[in-house]
Backbone as CSV, one residue per row, in Angstrom:
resi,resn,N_x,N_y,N_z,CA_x,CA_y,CA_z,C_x,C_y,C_z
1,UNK,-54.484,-6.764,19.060,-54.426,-5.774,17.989,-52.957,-5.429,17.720
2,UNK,-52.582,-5.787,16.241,-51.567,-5.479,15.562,-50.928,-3.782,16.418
3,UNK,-50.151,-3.481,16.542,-49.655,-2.145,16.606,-47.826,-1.866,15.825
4,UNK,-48.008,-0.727,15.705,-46.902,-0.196,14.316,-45.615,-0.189,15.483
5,UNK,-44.473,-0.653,14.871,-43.435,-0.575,15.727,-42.150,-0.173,14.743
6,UNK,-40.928,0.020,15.126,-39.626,0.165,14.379,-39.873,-1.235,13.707
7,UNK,-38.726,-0.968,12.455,-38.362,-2.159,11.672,-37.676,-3.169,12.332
8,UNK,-36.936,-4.257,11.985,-36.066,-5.145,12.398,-34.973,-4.701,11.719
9,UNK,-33.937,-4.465,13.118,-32.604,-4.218,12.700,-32.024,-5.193,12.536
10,UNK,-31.197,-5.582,11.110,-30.403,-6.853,10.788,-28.737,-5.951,10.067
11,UNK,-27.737,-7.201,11.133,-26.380,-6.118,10.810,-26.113,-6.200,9.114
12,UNK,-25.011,-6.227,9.286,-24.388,-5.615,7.862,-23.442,-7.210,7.624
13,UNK,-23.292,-8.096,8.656,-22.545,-9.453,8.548,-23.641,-10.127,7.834
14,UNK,-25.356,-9.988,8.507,-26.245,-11.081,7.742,-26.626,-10.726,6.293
15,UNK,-26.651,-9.070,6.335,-26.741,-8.468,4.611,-25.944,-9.365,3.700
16,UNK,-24.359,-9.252,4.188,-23.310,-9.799,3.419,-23.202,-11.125,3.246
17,UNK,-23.790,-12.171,4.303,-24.055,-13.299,4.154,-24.889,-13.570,2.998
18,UNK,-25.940,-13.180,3.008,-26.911,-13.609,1.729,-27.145,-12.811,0.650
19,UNK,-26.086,-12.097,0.213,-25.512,-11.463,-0.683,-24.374,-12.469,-1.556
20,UNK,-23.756,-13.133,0.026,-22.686,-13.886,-0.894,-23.247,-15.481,-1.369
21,UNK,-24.715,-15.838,-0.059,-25.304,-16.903,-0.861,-25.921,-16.468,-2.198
22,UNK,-26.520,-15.835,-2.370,-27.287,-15.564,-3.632,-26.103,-15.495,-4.824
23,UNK,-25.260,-15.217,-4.702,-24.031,-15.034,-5.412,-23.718,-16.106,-6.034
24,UNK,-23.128,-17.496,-4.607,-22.680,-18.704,-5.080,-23.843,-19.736,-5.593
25,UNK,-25.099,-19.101,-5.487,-26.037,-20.325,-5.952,-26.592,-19.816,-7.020
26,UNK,-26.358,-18.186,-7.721,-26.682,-17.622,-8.742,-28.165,-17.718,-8.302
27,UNK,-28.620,-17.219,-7.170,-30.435,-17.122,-7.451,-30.897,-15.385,-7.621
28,UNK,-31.521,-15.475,-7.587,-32.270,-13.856,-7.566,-32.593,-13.664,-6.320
29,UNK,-32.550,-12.125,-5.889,-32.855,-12.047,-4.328,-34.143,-12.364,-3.791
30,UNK,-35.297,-12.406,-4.319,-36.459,-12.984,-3.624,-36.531,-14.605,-3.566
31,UNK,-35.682,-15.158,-4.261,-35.134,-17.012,-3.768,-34.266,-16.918,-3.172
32,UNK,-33.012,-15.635,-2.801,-32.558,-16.043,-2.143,-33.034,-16.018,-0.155
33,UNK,-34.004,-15.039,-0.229,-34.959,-14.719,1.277,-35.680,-16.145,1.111
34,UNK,-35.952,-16.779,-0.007,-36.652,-17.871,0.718,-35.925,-19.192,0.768
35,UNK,-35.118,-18.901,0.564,-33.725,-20.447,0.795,-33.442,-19.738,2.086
36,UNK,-33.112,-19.018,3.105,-32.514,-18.574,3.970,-33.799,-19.156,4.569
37,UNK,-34.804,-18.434,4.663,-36.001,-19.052,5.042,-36.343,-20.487,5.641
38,UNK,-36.297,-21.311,4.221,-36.460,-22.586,4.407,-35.708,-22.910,5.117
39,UNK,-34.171,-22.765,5.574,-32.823,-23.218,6.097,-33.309,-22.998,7.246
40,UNK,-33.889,-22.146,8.069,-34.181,-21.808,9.408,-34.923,-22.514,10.083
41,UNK,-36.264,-22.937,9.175,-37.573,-23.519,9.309,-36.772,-25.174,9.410
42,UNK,-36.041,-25.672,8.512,-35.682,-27.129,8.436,-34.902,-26.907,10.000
43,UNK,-33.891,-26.057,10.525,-33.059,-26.377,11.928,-33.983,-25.877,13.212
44,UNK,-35.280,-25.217,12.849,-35.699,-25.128,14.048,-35.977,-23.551,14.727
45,UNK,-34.758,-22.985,13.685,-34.692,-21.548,14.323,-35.701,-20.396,14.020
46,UNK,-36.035,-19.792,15.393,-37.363,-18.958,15.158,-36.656,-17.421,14.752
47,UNK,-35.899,-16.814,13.619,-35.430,-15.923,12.849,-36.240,-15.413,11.803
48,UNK,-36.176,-14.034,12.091,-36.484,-13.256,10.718,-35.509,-13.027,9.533
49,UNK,-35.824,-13.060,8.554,-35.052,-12.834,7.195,-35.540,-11.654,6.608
50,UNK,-34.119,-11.099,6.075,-34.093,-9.422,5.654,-35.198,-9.683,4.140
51,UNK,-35.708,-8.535,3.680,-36.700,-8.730,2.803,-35.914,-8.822,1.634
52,UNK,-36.157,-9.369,0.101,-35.153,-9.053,-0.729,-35.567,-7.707,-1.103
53,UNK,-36.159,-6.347,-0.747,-36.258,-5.454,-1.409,-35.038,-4.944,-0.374
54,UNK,-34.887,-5.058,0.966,-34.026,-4.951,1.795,-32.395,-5.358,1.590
55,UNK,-32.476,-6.501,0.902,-31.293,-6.657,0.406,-30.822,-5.693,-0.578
56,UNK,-31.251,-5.586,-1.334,-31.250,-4.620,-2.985,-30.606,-3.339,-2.666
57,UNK,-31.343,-2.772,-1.215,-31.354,-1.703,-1.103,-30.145,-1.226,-0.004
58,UNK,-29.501,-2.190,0.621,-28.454,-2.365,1.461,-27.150,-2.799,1.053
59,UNK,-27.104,-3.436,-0.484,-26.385,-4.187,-1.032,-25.059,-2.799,-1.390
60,UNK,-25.267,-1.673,-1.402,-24.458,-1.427,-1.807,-23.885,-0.347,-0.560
61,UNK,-24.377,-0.256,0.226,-23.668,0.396,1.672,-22.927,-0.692,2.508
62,UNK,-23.311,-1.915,2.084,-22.853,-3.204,2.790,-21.563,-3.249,1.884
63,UNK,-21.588,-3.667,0.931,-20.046,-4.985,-0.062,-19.599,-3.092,-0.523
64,UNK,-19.691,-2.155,-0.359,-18.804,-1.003,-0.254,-17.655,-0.926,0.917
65,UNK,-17.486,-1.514,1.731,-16.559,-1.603,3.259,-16.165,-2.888,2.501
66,UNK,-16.085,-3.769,1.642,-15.080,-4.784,1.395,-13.844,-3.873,0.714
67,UNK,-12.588,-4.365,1.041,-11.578,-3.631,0.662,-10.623,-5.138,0.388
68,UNK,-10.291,-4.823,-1.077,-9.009,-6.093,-1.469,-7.429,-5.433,-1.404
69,UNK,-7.275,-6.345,-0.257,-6.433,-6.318,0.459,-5.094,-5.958,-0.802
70,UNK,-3.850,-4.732,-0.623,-2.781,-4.216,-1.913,-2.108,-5.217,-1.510
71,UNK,-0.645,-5.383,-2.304,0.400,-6.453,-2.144,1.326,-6.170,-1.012
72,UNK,1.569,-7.474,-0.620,2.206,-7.156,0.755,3.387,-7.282,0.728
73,UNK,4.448,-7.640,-0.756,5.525,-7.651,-0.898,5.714,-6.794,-2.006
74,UNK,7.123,-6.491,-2.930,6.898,-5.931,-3.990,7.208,-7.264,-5.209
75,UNK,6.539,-7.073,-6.139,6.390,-7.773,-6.933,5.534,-7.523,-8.241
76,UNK,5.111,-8.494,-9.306,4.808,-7.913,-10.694,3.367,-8.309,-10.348
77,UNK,2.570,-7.388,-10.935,1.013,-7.296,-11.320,0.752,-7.251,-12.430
78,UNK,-0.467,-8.167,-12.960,-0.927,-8.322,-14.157,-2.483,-8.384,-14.088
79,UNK,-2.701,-7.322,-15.242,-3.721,-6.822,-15.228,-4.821,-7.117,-16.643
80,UNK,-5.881,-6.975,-16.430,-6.370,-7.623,-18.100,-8.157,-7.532,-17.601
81,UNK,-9.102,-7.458,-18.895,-10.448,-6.839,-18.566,-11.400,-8.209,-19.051
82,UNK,-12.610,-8.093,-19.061,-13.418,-9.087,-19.442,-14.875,-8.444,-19.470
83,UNK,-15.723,-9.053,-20.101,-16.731,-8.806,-20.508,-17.788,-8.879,-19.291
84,UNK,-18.688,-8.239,-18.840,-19.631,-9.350,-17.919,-20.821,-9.114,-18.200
85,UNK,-22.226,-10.143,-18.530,-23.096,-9.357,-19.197,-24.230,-8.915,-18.191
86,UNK,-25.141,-8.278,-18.278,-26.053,-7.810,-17.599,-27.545,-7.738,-17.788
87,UNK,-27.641,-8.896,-17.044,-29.306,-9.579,-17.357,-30.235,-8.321,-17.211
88,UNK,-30.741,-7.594,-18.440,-31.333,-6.359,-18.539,-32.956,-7.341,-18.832
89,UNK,-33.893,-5.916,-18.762,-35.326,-6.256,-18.982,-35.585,-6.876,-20.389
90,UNK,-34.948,-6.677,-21.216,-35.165,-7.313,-22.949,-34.799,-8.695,-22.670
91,UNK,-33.640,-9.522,-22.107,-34.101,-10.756,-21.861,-34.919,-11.213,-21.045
92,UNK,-35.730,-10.508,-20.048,-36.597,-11.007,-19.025,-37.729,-11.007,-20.203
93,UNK,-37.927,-10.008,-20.953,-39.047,-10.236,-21.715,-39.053,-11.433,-23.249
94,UNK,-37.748,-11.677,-23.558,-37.653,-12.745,-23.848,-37.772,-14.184,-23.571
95,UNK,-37.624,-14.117,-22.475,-37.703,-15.832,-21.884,-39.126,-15.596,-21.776
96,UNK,-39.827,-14.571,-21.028,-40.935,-14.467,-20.720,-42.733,-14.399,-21.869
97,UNK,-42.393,-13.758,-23.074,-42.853,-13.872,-24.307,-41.994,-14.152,-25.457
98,UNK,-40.969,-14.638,-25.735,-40.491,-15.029,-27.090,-39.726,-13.888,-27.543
99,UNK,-39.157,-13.997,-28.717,-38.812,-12.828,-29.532,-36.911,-12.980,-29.334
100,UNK,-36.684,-11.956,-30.173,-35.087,-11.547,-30.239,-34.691,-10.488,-29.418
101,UNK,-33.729,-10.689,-28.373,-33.223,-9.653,-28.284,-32.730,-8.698,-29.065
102,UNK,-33.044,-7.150,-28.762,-32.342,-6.271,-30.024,-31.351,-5.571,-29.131
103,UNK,-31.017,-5.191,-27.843,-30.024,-4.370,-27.295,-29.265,-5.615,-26.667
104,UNK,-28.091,-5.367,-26.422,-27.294,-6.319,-25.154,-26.167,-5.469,-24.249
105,UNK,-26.136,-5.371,-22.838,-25.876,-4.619,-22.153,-24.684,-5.277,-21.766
106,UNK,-23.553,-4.746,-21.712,-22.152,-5.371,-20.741,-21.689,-4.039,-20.162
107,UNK,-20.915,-4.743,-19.158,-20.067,-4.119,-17.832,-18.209,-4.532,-18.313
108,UNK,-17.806,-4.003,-18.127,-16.145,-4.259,-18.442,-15.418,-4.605,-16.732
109,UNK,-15.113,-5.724,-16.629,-14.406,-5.663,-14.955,-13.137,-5.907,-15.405
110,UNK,-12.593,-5.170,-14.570,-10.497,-4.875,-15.177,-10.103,-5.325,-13.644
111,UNK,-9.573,-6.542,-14.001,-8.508,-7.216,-12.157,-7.299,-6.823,-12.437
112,UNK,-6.695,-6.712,-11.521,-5.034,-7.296,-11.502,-4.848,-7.766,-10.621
113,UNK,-3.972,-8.843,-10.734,-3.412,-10.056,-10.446,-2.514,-10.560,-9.685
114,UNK,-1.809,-10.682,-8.535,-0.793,-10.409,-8.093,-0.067,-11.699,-8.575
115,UNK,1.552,-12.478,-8.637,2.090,-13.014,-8.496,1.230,-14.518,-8.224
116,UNK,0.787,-14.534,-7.288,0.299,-15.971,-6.469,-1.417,-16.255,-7.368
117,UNK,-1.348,-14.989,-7.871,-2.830,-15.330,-8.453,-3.926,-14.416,-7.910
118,UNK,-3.941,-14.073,-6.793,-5.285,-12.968,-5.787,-4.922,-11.677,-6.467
119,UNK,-6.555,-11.462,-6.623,-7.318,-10.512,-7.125,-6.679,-8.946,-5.874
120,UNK,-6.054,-8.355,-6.558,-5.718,-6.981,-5.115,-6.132,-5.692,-5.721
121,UNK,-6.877,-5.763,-6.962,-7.227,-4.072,-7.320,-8.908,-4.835,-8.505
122,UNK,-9.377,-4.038,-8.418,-10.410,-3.665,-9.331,-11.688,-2.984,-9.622
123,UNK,-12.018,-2.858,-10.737,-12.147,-1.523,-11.636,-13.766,-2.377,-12.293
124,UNK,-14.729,-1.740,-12.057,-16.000,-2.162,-13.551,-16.269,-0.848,-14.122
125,UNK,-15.918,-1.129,-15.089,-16.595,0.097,-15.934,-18.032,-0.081,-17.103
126,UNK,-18.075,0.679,-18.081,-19.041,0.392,-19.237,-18.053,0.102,-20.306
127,UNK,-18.980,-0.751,-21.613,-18.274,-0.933,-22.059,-17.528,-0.256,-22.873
128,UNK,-17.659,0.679,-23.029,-17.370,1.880,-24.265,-15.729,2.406,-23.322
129,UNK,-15.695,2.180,-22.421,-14.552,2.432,-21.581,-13.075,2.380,-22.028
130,UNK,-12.027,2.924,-22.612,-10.806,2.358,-23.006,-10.239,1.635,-21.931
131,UNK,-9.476,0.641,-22.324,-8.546,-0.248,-20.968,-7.598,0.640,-20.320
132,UNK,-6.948,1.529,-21.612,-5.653,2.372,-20.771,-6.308,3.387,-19.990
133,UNK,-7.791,3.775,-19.520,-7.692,4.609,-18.669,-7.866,3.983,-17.377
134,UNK,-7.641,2.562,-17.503,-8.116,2.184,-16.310,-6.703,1.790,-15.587
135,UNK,-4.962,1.947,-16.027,-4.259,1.420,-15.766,-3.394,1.927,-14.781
136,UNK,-3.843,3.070,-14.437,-3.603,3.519,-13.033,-4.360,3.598,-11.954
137,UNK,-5.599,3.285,-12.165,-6.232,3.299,-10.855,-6.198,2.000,-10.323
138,UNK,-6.261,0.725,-11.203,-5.778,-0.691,-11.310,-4.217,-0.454,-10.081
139,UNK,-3.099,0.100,-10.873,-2.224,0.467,-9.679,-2.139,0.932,-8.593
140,UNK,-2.657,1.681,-8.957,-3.304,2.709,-7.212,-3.835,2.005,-6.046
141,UNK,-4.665,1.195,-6.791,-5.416,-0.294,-5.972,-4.463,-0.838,-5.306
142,UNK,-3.621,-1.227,-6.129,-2.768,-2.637,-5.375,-1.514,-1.801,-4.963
143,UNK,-1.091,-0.982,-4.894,-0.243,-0.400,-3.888,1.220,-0.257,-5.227
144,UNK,0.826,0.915,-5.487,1.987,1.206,-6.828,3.345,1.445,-6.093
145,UNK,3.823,1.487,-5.000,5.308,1.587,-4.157,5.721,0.354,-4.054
146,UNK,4.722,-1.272,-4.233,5.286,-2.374,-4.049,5.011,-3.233,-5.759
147,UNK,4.522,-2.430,-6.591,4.608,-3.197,-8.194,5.885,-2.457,-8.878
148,UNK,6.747,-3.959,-9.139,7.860,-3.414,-9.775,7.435,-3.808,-11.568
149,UNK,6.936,-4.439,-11.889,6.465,-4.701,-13.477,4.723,-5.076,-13.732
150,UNK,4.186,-4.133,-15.004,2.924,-4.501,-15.297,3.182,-5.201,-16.800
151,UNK,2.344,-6.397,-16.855,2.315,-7.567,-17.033,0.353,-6.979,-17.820
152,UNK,0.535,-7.010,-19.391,-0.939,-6.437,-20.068,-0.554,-6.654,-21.379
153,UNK,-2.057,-6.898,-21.843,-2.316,-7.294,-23.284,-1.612,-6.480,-23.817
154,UNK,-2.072,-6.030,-25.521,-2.294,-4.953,-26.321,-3.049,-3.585,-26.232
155,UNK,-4.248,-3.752,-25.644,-5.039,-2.951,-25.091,-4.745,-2.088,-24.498
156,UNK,-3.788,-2.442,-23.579,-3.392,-0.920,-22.663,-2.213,-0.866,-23.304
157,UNK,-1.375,-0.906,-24.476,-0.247,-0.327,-25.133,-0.761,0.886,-25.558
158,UNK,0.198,2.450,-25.015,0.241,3.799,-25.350,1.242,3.962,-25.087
159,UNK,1.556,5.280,-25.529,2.772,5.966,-25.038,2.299,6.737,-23.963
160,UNK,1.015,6.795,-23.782,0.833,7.231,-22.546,1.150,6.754,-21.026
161,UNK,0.441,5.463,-21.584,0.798,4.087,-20.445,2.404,3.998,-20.507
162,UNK,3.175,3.859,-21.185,4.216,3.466,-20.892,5.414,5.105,-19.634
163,UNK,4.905,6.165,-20.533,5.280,7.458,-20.187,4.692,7.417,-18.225
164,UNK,3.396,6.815,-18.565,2.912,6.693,-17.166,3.628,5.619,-16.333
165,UNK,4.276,4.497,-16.490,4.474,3.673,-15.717,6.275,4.155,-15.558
166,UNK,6.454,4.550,-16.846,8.086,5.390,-15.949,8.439,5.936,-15.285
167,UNK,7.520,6.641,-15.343,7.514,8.297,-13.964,7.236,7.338,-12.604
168,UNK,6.422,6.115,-12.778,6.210,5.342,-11.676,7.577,4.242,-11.158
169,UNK,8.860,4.712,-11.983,9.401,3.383,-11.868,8.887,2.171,-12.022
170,UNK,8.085,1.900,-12.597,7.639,0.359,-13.280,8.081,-0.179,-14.546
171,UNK,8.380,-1.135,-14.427,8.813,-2.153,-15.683,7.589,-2.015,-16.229
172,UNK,7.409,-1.359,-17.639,5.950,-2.069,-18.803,6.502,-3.075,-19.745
173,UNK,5.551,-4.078,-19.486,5.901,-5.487,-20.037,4.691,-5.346,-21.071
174,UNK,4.244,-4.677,-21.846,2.918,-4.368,-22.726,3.391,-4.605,-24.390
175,UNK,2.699,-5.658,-24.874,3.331,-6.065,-26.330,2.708,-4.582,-27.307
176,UNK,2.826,-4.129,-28.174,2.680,-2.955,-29.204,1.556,-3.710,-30.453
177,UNK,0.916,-2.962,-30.792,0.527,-3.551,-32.208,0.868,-4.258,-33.170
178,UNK,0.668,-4.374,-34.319,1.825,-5.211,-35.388,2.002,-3.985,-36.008
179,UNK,1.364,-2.600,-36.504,1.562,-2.003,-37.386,1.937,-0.815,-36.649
180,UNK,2.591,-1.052,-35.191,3.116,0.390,-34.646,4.511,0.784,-35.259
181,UNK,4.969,1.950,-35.437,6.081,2.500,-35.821,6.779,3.316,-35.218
182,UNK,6.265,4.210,-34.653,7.058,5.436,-33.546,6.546,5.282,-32.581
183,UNK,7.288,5.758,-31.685,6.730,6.015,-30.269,7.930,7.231,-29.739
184,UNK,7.222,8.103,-28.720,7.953,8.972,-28.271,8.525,8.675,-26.521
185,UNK,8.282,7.435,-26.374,8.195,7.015,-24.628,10.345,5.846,-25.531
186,UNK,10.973,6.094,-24.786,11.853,5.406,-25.205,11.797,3.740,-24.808
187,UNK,11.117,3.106,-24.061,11.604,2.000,-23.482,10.136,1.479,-24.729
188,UNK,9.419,1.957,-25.251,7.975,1.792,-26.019,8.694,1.309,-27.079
189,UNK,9.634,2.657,-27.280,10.389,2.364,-28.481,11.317,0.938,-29.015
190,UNK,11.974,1.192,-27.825,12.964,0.033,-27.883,12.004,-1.284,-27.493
191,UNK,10.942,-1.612,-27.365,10.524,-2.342,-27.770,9.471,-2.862,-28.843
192,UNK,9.213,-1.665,-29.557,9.046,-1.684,-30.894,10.051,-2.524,-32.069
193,UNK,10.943,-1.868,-31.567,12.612,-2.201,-32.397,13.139,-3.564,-32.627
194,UNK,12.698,-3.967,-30.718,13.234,-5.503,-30.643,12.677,-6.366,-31.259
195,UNK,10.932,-5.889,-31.485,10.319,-7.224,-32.204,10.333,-6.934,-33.475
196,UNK,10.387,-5.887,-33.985,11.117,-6.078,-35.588,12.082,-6.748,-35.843
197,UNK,13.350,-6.496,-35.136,14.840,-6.819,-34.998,14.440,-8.808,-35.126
198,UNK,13.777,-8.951,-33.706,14.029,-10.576,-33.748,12.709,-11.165,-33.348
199,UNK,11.656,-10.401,-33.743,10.311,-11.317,-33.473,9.495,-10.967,-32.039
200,UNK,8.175,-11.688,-32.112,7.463,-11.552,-31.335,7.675,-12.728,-30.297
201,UNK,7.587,-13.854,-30.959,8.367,-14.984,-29.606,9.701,-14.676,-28.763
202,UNK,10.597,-13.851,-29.186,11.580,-13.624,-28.581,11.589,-12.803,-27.809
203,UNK,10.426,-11.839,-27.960,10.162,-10.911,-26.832,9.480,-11.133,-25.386
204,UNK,8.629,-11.985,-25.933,7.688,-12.619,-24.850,8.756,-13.860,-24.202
205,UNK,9.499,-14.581,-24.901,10.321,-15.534,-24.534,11.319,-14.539,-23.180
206,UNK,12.048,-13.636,-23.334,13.220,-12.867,-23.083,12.344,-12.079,-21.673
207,UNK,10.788,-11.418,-22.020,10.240,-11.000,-20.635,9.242,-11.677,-19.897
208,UNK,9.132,-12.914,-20.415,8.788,-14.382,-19.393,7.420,-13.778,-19.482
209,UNK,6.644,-13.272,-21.186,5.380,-12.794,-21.133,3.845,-13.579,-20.884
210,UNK,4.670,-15.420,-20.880,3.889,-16.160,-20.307,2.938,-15.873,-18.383
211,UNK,3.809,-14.920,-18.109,2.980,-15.006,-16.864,1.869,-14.731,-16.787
212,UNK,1.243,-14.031,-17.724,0.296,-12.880,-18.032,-0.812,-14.664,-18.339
213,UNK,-0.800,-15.504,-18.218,-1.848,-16.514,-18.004,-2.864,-16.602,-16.652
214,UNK,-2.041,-15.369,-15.363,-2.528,-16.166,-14.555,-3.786,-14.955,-14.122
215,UNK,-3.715,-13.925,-14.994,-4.813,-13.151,-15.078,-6.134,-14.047,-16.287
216,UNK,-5.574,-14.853,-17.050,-6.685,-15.477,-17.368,-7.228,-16.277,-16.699
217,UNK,-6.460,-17.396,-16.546,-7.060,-18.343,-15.125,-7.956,-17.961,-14.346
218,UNK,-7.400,-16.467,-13.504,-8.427,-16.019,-12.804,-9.893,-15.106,-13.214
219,UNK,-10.019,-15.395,-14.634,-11.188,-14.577,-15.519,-11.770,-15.564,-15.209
220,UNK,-11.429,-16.872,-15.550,-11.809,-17.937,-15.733,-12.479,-19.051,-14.987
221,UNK,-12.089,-18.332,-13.972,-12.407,-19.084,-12.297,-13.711,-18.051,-12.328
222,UNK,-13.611,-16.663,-12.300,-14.547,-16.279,-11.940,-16.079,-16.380,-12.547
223,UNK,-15.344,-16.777,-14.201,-17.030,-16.407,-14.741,-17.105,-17.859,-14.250
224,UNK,-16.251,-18.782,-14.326,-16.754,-20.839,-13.755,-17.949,-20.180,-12.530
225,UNK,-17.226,-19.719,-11.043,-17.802,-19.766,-10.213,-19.175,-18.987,-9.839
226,UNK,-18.345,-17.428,-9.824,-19.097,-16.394,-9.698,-20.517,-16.461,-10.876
227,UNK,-20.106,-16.777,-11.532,-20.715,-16.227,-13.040,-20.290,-14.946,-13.975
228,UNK,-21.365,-15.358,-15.451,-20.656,-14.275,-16.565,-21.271,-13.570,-16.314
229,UNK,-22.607,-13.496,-15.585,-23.822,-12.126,-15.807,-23.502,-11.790,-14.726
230,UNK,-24.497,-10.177,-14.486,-24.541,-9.625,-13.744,-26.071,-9.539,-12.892
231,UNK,-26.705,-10.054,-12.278,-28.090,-10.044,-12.145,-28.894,-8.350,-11.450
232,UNK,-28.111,-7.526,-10.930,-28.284,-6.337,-10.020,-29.022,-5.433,-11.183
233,UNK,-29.661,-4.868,-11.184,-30.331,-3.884,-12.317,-29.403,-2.354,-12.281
234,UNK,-29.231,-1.847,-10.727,-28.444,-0.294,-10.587,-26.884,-0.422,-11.208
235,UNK,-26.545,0.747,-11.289,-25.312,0.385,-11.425,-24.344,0.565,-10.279
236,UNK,-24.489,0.956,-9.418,-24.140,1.328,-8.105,-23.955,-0.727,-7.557
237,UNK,-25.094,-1.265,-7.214,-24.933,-2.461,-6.928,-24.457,-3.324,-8.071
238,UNK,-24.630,-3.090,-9.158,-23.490,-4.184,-10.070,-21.871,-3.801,-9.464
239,UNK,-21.911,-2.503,-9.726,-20.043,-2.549,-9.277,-19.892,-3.141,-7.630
240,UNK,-20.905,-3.099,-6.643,-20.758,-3.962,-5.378,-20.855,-4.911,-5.532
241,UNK,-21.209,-5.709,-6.834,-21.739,-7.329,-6.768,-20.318,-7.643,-7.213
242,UNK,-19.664,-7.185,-8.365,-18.456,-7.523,-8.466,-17.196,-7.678,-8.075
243,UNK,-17.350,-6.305,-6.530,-16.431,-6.109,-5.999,-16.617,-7.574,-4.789
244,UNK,-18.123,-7.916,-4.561,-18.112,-9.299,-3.922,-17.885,-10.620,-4.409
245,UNK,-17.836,-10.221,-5.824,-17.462,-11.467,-6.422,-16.257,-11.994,-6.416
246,UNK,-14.955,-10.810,-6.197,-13.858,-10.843,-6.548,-13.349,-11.151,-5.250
247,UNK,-13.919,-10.564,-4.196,-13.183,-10.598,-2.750,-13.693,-12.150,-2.578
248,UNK,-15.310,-12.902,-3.163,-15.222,-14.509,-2.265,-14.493,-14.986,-3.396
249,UNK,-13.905,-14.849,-4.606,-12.862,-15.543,-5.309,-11.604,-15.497,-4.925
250,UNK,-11.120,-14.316,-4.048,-9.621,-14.439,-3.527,-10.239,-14.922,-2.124
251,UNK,-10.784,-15.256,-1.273,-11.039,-16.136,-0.239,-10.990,-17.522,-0.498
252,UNK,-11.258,-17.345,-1.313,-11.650,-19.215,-1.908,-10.123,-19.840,-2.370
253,UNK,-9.277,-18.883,-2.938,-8.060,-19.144,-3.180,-6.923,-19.262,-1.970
254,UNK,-7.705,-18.375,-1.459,-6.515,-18.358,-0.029,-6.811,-19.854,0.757
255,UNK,-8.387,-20.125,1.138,-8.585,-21.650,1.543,-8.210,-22.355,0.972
256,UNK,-7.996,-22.811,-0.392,-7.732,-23.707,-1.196,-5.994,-23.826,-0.994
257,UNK,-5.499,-22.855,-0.471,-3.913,-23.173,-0.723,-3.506,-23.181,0.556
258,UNK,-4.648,-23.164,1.755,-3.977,-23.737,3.015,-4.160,-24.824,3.449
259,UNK,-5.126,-25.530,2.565,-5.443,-27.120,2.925,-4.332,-27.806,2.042
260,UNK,-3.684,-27.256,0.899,-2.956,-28.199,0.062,-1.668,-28.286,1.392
């Protein structure tokens, strides 16, 4: 006769394990309990597997203790946002009976970038979110005593941002609109001036604004690997899924450049 006992305690290493498989094979958590499953059954091993309602529900006390590591030298950070979408119930009921989607749900994830390319700060917000409020906590992340220049679209051009990154001693490397005219931040200004004076190539030419590629690259890697969607329904575990997405994308970079 069956009798009622405690649950099965499983740590917070095997949570994170099949958090990060389900991740790299893009499955949903009840395939991913039964790929773990099958894997056990094919080597032999007599193991229990966490439930996926167990996962769901751990997912975000678990990939909350991942921490991306700030910069360990001083150097320039570049920062920049992206779309990510979020497989909501209107496409489940689409694939599932037909029809058009009428709502579409996105998440905004804002990285910055260090020098070498690794991910050391980030931010998901909604999308309705402005970029410039996200351009200090982006710093804060990666250790604002060792970023000497931020390296950003148009998007985060203010006089706020710029007013903000002075008081920080930071170089703002942030191009202006085409139809800006004043600014009350002086270094905003004077680069207002310059690209009237002699153009927009000469500005970007003169502050080497090409670097600002290697925050795309790494958009780019992520939606390749990670993926563009978001599969988590809470919002609590979307911002943990991302924050795991980002930490096995700077792992993967760090392996990749100790075998070269």
């Amino acid at each position: 006769m069956c009798k009622r006992g405690r649950l099965t305690f499983y740590s917070d290493y095997v949570i994170e394990m099949m958090l990060t498989l389900r991740m790299l094979l893009k499955l949903p958590l009840r395939q991913t309990e039964g790929f773990v499953r099958s894997i056990f059954e094919l080597i032999g091993v007599k193991l229990k597997v966490p439930e996926f309602s167990r996962l769901s529900k751990r997912a975000q006390c678990v990939l909350k203790r991942i921490k991306l590591p700030p910069l360990d030298v001083e150097g320039y950070l570049v920062i920049d946002s992206t779309g990510i979408k979020v497989y909501g119930e209107s496409e489940w009921l689409v694939f599932k009976h037909g029809g058009e989607v009428k709502r579409r749900i996105w998440r905004k994830l804002h990285i910055g970038v260090s020098e070498e390319g690794l991910i050391v700060s980030r931010i998901m917000t909604s999308h309705v979110t402005d970029d410039r409020k996200c351009l200090e906590p982006l710093i804060r992340s990666a250790g604002e005593e060792k970023v000497t220049e931020i390296l950003a679209d148009t998007g985060y051009d203010s006089n706020n941002s710029y007013s903000l990154l002075e008081n920080k001693d930071i170089k703002a490397i942030i191009p202006p609109p085409k139809n800006a005219k004043k600014a009350t931040v002086k270094h905003r200004s004077d680069t207002i001036n310059y690209i009237k004076e002699k153009g927009d190539h000469a500005w970007r030419h003169k502050n080497k604004y090409g670097r600002r590629e290697i925050v795309e690259n790494t958009i780019c890697r992520y939606k390749s690997i990670i993926g563009a969607k978001l599969r988590s329904r809470k919002w609590d575990n979307q911002d943990a899924e991302t924050l795991l997405g980002c930490y096995m994308l700077k792992k993967l970079l760090i392996l990749v450049c100790l075998n070269q």
